[in-house]
C-alpha positions as CSV (number, residue, x, y, z in Angstrom):
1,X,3.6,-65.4,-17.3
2,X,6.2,-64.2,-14.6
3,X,4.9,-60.6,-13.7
4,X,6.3,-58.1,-11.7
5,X,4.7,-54.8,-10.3
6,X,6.7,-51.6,-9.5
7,X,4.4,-48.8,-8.2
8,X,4.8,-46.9,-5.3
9,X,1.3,-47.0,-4.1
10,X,0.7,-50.3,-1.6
11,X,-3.3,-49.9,-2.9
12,X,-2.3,-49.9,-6.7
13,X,-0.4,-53.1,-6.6
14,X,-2.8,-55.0,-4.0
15,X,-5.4,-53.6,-7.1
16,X,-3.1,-55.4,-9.4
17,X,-2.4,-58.8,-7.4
18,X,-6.2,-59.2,-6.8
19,X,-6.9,-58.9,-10.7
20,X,-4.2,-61.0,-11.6
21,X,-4.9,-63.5,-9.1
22,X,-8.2,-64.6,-11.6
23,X,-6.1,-65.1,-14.9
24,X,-4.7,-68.4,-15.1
25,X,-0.6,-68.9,-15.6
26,X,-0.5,-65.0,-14.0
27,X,1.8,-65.1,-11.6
28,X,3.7,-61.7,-9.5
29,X,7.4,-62.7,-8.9
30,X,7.8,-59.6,-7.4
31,X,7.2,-56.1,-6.3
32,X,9.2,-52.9,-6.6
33,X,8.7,-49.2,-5.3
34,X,11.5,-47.4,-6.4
35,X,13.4,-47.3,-9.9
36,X,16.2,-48.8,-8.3
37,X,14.5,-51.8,-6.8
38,X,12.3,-52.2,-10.1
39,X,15.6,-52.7,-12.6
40,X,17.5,-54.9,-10.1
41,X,14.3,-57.1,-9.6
42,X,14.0,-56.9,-13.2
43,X,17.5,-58.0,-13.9
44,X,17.4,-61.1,-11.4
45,X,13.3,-62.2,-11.8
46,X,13.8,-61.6,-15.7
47,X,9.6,-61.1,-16.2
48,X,7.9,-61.4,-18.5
49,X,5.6,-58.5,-18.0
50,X,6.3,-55.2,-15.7
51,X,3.6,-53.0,-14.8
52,X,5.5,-49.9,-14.2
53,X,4.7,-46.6,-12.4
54,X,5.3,-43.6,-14.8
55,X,6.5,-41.4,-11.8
56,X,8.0,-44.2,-8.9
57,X,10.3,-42.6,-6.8
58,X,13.9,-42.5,-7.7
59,X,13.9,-41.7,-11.2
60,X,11.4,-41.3,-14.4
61,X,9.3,-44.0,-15.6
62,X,10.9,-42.7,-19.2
63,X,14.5,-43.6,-17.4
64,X,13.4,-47.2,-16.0
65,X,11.5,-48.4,-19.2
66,X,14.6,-47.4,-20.9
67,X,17.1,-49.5,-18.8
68,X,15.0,-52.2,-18.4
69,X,14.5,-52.6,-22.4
70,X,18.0,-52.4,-23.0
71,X,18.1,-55.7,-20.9
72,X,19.4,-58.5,-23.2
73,X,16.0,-60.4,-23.0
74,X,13.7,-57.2,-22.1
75,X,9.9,-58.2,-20.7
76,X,6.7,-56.2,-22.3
77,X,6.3,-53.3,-20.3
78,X,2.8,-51.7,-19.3
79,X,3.3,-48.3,-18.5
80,X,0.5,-47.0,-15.4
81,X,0.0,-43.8,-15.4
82,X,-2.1,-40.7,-14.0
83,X,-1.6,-38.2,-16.6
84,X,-2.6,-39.9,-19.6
85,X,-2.2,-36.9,-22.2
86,X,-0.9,-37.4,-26.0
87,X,2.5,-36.5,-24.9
88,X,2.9,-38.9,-22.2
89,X,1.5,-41.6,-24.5
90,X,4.1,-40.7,-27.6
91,X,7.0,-40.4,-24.9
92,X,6.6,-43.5,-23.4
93,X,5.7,-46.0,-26.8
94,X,8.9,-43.7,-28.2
95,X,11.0,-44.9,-25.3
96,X,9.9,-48.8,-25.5
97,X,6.6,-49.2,-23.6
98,X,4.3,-51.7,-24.9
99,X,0.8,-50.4,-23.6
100,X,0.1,-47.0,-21.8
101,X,-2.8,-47.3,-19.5
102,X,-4.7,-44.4,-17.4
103,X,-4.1,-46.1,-13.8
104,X,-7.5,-44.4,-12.7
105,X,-10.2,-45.5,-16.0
106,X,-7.9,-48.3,-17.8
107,X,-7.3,-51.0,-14.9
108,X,-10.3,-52.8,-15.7
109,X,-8.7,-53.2,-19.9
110,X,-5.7,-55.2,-18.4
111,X,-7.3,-58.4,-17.5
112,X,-8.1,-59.1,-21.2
113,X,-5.0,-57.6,-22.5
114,X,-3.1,-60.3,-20.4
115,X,-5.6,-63.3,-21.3
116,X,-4.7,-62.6,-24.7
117,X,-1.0,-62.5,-24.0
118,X,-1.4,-65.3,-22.3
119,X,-3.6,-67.2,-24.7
């Protein structure tokens, strides 16, 4: 699984690159820290996973995942975020996201989640 990570914060994707450096066939194409950057990597990597940033500089997370899932071959999306209320959750499954995770409790629920994908 091709995987690429688009967060602003250099400590949240090393987070991510050392926990998906211990599931098999998980491999991180790429790295993005702005919308911009994260929907052209998107375009030429095509992934098949993007753990995105709900608020990375340039735009709205709402705005990205939109773009990106209106790609003709669109990757799951895992929306990281640190305001996990109802509303944010509803707004981004409404918009296309495939998971919405609490970036400061829910880190430690994405290594099964991927061995499952994977599996």
């Amino acid at each position: 699984m091709n995987i690429l990570l688009a967060d602003d914060s250099d400590f949240v994707r090393s987070r991510l690159r050392d926990l998906l450096t211990e599931i098999p066939d998980a491999y991180v194409v790429g790295e993005a820290t702005t919308t911009q950057d994260t929907i052209t990597l998107a375009q030429q990597l095509q992934p098949n996973l993007i753990f995105l940033n709900f608020q990375i500089p340039g735009g709205t997370g709402l705005e990205t995942l939109r773009t990106i899932k209106g790609l003709p071959s669109p990757p799951l999306i895992i929306i990281l975020t640190d305001n996990f209320t109802p509303e944010y959750q509803t707004s981004c499954r409404s918009a296309g996201a495939d998971y919405v995770f609490d970036k400061a409790i829910d880190i430690s629920r994405i290594q099964p989640l991927l061995l499952k994908l994977i599996g």
